[in-house]
C-alpha positions in Angstrom: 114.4 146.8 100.9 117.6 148.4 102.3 115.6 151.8 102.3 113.3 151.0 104.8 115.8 149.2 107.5 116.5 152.3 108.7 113.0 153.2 109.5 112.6 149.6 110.8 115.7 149.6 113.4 114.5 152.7 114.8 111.0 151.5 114.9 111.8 148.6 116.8 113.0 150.4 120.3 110.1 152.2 120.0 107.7 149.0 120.0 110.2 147.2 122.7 109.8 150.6 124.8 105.6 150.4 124.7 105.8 146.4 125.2 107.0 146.9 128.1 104.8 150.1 129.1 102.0 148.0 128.9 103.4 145.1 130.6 103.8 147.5 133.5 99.7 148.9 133.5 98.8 144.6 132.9 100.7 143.5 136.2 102.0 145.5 139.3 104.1 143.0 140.5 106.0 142.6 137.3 107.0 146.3 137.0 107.7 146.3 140.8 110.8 143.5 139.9 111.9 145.4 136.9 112.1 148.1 139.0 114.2 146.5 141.4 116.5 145.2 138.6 117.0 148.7 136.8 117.8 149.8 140.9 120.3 146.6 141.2 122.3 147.5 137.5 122.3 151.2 138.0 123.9 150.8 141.4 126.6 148.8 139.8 127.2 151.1 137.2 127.7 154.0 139.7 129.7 151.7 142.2 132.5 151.0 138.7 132.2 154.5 137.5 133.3 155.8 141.6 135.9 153.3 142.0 137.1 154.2 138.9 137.1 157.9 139.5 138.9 157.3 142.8 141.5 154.7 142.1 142.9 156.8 139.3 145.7 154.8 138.0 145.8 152.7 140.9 144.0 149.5 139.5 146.5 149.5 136.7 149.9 150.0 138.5 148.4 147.2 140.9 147.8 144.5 138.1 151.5 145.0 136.6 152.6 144.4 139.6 150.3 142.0 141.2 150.8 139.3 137.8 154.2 138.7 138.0 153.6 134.6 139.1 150.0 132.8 138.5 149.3 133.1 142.8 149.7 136.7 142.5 147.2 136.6 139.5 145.1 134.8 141.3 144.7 136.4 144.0 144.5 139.6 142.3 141.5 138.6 140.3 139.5 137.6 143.3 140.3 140.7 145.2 139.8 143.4 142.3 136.3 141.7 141.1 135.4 141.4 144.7 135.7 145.3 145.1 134.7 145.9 141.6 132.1 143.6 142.1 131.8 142.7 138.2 133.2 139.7 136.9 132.5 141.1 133.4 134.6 144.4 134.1 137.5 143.0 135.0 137.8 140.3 132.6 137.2 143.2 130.4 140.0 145.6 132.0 142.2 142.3 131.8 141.8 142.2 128.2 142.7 146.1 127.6 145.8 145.5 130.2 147.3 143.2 128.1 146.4 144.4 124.5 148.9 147.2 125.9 151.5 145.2 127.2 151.4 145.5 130.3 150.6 142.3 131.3 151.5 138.8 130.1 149.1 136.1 128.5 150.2 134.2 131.6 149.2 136.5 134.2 146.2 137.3 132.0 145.0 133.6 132.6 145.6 134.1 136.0 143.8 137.1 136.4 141.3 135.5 134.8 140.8 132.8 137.1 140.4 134.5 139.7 138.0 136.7 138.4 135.7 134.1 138.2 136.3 133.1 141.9 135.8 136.3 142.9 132.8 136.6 141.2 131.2 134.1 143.7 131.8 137.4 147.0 128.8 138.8 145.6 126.8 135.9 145.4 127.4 135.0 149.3 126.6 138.6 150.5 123.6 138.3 148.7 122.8 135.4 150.2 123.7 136.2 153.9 121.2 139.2 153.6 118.7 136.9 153.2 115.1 137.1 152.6 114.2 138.2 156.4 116.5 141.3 156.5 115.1 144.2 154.8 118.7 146.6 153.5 115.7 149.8 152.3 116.6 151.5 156.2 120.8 151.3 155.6 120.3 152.4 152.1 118.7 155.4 152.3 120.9 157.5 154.9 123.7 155.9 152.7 121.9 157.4 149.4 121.4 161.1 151.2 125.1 160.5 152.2 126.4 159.5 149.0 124.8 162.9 147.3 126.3 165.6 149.9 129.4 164.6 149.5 129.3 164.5 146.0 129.3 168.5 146.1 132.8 168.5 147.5 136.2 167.9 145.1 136.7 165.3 142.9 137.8 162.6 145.2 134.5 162.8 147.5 132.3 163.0 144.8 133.9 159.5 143.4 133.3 157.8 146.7 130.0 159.7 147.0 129.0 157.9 143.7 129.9 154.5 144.9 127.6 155.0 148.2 124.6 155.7 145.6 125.5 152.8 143.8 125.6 150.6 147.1 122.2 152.0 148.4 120.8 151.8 145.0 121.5 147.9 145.2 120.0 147.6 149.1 117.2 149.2 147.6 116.8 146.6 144.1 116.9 144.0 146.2 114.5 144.9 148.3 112.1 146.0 145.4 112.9 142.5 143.7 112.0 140.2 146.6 108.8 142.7 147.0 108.0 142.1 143.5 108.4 138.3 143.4 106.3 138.4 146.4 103.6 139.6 144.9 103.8 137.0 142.0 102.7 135.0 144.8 101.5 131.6 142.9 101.1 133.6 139.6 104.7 132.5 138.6 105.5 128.8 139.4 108.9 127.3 137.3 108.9 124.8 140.0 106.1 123.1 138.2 108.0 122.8 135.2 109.2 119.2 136.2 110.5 117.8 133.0 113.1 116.0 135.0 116.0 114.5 134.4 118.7 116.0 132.3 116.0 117.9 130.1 114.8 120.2 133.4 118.9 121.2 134.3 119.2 122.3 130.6 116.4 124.3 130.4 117.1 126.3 132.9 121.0 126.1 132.0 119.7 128.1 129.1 117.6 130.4 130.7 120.2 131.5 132.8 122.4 131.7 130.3 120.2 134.0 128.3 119.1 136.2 131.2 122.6 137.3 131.6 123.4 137.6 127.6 120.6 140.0 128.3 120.7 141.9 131.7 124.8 141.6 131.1 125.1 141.1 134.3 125.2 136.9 136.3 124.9 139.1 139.5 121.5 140.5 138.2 120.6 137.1 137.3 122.0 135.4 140.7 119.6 138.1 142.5 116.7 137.3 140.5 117.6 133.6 140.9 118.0 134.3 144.9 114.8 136.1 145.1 112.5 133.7 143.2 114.4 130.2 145.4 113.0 132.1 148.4 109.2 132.5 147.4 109.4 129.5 146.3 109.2 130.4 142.3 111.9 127.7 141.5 113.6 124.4 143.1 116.6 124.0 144.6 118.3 121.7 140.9 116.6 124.7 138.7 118.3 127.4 140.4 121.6 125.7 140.3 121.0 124.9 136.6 120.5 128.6 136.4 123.7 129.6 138.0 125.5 127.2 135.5 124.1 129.2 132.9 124.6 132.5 134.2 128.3 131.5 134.4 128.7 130.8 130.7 126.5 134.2 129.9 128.9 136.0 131.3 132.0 134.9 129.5 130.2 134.9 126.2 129.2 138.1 126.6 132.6 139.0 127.5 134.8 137.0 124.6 132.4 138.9 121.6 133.7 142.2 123.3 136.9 141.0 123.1 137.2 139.3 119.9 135.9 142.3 118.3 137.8 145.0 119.9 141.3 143.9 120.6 144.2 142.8 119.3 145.8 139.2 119.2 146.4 138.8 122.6 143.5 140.3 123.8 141.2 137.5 121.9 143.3 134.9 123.0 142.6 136.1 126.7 138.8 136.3 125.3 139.0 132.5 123.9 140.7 131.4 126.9 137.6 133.2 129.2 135.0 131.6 127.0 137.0 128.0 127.1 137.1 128.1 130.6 134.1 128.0 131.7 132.8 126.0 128.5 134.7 123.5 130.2 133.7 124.4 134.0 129.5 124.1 132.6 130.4 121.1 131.3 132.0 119.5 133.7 129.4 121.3 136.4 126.6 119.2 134.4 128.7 115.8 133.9 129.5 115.5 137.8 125.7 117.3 138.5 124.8 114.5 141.0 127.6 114.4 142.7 128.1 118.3 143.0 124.2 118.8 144.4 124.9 115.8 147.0 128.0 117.3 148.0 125.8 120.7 148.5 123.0 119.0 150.0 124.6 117.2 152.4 126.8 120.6 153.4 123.5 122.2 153.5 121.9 119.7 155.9 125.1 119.6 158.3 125.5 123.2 158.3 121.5 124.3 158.9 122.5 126.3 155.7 119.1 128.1 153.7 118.8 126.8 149.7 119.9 130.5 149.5 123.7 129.8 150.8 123.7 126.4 149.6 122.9 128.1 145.9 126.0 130.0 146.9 128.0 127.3 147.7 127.6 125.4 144.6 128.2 128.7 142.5 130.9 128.8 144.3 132.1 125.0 144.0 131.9 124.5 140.3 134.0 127.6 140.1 136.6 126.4 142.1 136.7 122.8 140.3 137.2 124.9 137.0 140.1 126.8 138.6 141.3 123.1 139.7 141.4 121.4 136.5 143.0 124.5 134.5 145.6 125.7 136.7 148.3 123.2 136.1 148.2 123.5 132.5 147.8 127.4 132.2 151.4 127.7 130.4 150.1 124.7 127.8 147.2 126.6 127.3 148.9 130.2 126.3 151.3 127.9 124.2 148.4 126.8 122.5 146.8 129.7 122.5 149.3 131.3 120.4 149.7 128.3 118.1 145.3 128.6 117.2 145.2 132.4 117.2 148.7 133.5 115.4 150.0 136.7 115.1 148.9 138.5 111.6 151.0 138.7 109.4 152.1 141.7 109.0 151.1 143.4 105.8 153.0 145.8 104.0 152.2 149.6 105.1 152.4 151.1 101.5 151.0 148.5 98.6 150.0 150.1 95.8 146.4 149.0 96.1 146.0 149.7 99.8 143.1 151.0 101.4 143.4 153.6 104.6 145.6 152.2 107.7 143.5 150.9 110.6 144.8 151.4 114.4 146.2 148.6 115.9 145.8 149.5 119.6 143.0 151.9 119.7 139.5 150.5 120.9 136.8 151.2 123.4 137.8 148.5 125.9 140.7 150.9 126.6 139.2 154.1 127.6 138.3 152.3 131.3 140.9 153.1 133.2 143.4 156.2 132.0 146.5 154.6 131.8 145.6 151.8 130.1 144.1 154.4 127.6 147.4 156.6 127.6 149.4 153.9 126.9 147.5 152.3 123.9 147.3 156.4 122.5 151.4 155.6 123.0 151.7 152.9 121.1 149.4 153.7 118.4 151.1 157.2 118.1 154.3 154.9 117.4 152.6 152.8 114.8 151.7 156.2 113.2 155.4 157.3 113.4 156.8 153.5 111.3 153.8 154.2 108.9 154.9 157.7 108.3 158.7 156.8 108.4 157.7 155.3 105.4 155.8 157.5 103.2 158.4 159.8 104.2 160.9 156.8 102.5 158.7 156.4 99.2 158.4 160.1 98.9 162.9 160.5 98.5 162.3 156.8 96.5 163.9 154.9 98.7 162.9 151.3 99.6 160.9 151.4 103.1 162.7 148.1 103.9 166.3 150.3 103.5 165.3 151.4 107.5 165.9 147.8 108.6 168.8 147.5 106.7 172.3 148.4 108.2 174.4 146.1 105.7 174.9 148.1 102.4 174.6 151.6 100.9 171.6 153.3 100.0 170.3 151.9 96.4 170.5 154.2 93.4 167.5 155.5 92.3 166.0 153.8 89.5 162.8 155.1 87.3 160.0 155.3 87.1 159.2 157.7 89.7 155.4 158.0 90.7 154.7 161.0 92.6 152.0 159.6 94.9 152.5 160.7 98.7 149.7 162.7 98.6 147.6 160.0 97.9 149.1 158.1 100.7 148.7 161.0 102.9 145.0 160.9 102.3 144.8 157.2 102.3 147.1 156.2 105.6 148.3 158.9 107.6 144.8 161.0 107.6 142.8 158.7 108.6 144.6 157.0 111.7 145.9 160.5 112.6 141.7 161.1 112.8 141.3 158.1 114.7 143.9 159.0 117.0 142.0 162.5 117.5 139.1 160.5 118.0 140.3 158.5 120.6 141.6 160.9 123.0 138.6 162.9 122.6 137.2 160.3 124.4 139.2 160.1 127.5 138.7 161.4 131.1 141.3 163.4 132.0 139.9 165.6 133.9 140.6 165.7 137.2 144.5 164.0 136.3 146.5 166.6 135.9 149.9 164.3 135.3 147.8 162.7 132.4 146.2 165.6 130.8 150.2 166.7 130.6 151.1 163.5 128.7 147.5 164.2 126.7 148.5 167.3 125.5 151.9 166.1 124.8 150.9 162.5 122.5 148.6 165.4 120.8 151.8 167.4 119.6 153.7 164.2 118.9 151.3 163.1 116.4 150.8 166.8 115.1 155.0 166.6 114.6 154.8 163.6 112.7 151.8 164.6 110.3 154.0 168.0 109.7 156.8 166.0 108.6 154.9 163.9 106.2 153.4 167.3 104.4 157.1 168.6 104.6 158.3 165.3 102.6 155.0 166.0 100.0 157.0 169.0 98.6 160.5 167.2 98.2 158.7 164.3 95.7 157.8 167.3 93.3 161.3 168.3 92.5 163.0 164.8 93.2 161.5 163.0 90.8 161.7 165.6 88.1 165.6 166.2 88.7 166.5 162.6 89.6 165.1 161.2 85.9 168.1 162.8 84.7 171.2 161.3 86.0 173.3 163.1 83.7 172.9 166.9 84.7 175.1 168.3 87.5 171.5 169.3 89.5 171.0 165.3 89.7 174.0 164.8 91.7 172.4 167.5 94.3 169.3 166.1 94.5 170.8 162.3 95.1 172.7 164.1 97.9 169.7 165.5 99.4 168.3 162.3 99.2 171.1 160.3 101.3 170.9 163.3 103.8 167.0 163.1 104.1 167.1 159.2 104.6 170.3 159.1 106.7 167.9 161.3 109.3 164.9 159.1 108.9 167.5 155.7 109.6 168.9 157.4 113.0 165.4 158.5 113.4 164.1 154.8 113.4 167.2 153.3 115.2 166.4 156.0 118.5 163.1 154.9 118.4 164.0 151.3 119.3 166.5 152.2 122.2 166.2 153.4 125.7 165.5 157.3 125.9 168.7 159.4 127.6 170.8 156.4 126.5 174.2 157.0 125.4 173.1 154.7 122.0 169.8 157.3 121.6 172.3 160.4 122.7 174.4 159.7 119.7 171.6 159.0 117.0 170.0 162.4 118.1 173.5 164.4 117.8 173.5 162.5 114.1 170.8 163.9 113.2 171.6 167.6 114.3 174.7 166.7 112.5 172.9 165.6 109.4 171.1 169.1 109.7 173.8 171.2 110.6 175.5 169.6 106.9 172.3 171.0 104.9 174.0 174.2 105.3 177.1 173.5 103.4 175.0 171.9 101.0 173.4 175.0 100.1 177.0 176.8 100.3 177.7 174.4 97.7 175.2 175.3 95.6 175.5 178.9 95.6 179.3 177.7 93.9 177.9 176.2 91.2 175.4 179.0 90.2 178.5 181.2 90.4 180.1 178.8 87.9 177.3 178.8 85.5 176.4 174.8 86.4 173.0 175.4 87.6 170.5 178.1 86.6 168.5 180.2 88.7 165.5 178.0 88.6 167.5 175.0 89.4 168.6 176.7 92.6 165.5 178.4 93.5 164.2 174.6 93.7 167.0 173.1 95.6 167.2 175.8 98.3 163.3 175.0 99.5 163.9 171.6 99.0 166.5 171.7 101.1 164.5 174.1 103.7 162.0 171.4 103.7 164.7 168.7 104.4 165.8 170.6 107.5 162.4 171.1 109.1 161.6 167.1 108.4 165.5 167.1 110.5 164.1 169.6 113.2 161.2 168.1 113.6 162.3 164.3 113.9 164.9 165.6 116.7 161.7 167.3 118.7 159.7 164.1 118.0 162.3 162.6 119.9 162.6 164.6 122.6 158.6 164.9 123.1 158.7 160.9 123.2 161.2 160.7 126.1 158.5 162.9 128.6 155.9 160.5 127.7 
């Protein structure tokens, strides 16, 4: 049985693809709409993928600074999705944002909240083009447009790319109300009258699975928009279905994020999903009240069903930003208190399988600096994990780099020679993810970050040196240090305070401020710690001449001691690297 899910899974694409071939040869009018929609979701993909290219960092230097209060948040959210144009994109970029740090849970929420307001721009353009205006004559200079200038440098080509995507959309529009036009009265979910409370959850779910499925409540909307003006669907249904597209999105949006961030990043994901959870629900307790209020707008106003669809996206979005923006700070609180932070397991167990990244996932790579800084902080985690492999290869407690208090422990048997097994088990494989990773990004046409690129790149090169330079110390250490007795014992255990007396300065400049007086004095320690391998081997060459340690005693100590000087060396450039990023 498992032999033949392979075949299977790729079968299956294959019968979806000729489905829908012969869908298209059975009815014209159904492959003139999903022609339309394929025009509507392209141009949205080329419109992110412009902006994207243009705004360079722009987007995320904006939200660190536009999140410091919940207003700003707001307002932030309705303005970036307005220009983005996808709710699902930003709620997405939010996520990434603050799985790096660089913006709060707080802010996130209020972010959030405005993303879905601003979600509710697209819906009223749409709707103000109407059903009378055909947008096929703007979009086609625009498209011709869009691809000349796409032959000139980087920057044009970006905007170039978001003219396509714009004319692409006047153009799926256009295609979609052609094709529900020719339905004609093929297609009639008006005459699905169930009524009552059974009708507004049909069609609740319909749009909520139209938008699991196009990923997209703006492709829905215009499908909804289109088929409201021929007549396809009532005035209740296609509000039911803009309830529903509303929850698609967020769903489809909190299983990206619950998969592919960290802690915070689900609890934002959660917090998306809850939200409008609660805004559907409420949208379908207070239904009558909500459609009056609409209706009688509509009436007043002169207003189409297509703006008053528009208006009551618009309204229950608002009512959900209404009941959750007072208690945003209880909700991060609790938050926290459902989703904890893992606890964090011990790097080196004895039965541990490889170490996973904690920062890297695909969410990242949308915007640069967002990716740059999770490659940061991931290059970091590398650096604690192999801080202490480095630790367990001199037999030292890892927990010794926390611990200012006492002396370093004597070394007590037995000693199992293992760091290459760590090697292959911990600090491979997330050095290979890192690798990975950056493969990935778009640098480009970003000169400043292909400079940091290239830098993070010899970081983590640095650190995996280090870790093969400590592989050839465990050798020798744990055959000389067995024997406390022999004078070559009392070398070794003084290699070994040297070694980790690097690796604690090391650790302790790691937590401070670069170019700080406190991270100017743990860097001269360890040049001094370096500098004092020299007399060490002075030392040594004494006590051959005295007869206390044979030849191949010494031949051992001075490489081991070599090596302890390039792990020094090489923590001291690690350093300095780190600062420039």
């Amino acid at each position: 049985m498992f032999t033949q899910s392979k075949p299977i899974k790729q079968l299956l694409p294959m019968l979806v693809l000729l489905a829908l071939a012969f869908s298209f040869w059975q009815s014209h009018a159904w492959l003139q709409l999903c022609y339309g929609l394929a025009l509507f979701l392209f141009g949205m993909q080329c419109i992110e993928e412009g902006l994207h290219n243009a705004a360079g960092g722009t987007l995320e230097r904006m939200m660190s600074r536009c999140t410091a209060t919940p207003v700003k948040g707001l307002l932030f959210g309705i303005g970036a999705t307005f220009v983005l144009q996808s709710s699902t994109l930003m709620s997405l970029l939010t996520i990434a944002f603050l799985s790096t740090g660089m913006i709060t849970l707080a802010g996130g929420l209020a972010v959030i909240f405005g993303t879905n307001l601003g979600a509710t721009s697209g819906i009223w353009f749409l709707a103000l083009a109407g059903q009378s205006v055909s947008l096929s004559p703007a979009a086609v200079p625009m498209f011709v447009l869009g691809i000349v200038i796409g032959f000139f440098n980087p920057t044009a080509k970006a905007i170039g790319r978001v003219l396509i995507g714009i004319a692409l959309i006047f153009m799926g529009i256009d295609a979609i109300k052609n094709g529900f036009q020719a339905f004609g009265g093929q297609v009639d979910f008006a005459s699905l009258k169930m009524g009552g409370v059974g009708e507004i959850l049909l069609f609740s779910l319909i749009g909520f699975v139209l938008t699991c499925v196009l990923q997209s409540s703006h492709a829905t909307l215009i499908l909804t928009l289109a088929a409201l003006a021929n007549g396809q669907i009532s005035m209740a249904q296609g509000f039911a279905i803009a309830i529903g597209s509303n929850l698609g999105s967020s769903a489809t949006t909190a299983l990206v994020g619950m998969l592919g961030s960290e802690r915070n990043g689900q609890r934002l994901a959660l917090a998306h999903l809850l939200f409008n959870s609660v805004t559907t629900l409420l949208s379908l307790i207070l239904w009558v009240p909500l459609t009056h209020l609409v209706a009688k707008m509509g009436l007043w106003l002169q207003w189409s069903p297509l703006l008053q669809l528009a208006l009551f996206h618009t309204l229950f979005n608002a009512l959900g930003v209404a009941i959750f923006w007072q208690p945003q700070t209880w909700l991060a609180e609790k938050l926290s208190i459902w989703l904890p932070e893992k606890k964090s397991a011990k790097l080196l167990p004895n039965d541990s399988n490889a170490v996973k990244s904690l920062y890297l996932n695909k969410n990242m790579l949308a915007l640069g600096d967002t990716a740059m800084r999770a490659v940061s902080q991931e290059i970091q985690h590398l650096s604690q994990v192999s801080l202490e492999v480095i630790c367990h290869a001199i037999f030292v407690p890892s927990q010794q780099l926390h611990d200012h208090s006492g002396s370093l422990p004597e070394p007590t048997p037995p000693f199992e020679s293992n760091v290459q097994t760590f090697y292959e088990w911990q600090i491979k494989p997330l050095y290979s993810e890192i690798l990975d990773f950056t493969s990935k990004m778009d640098v480009q046409n970003q000169s400043e970050q292909a400079e940091k690129l290239t830098n993070a790149h010899m970081i983590a090169f640095q650190i995996v040196e280090i870790v093969k330079e400590s592989k050839h110390l465990q050798k020798n250490m744990q055959h000389y240090l067995s024997d406390c007795h022999t004078s070559i014992c009392q070398d070794y255990r003084h290699l070994r305070e040297q070694v980790f007396a690097m690796l604690r300065h090391f650790h302790c400049a790691s937590q401070v401020a670069a170019d700080s007086s406190e991270w100017q004095q743990h860097i001269q320690q360890i040049h001094d710690d370096t500098e004092n391998l020299e007399s060490h081997r002075q030392r040594a060459l004494v006590k051959l001449r005295k007869n206390e340690l044979d030849s191949w005693q010494i031949s051992s100590l001075m490489n081991d001691i070599n090596y302890a000087r390039r792990i020094g060396l090489g923590l001291v450039e690690i350093l300095h690297m780190s600062k420039q990023n």
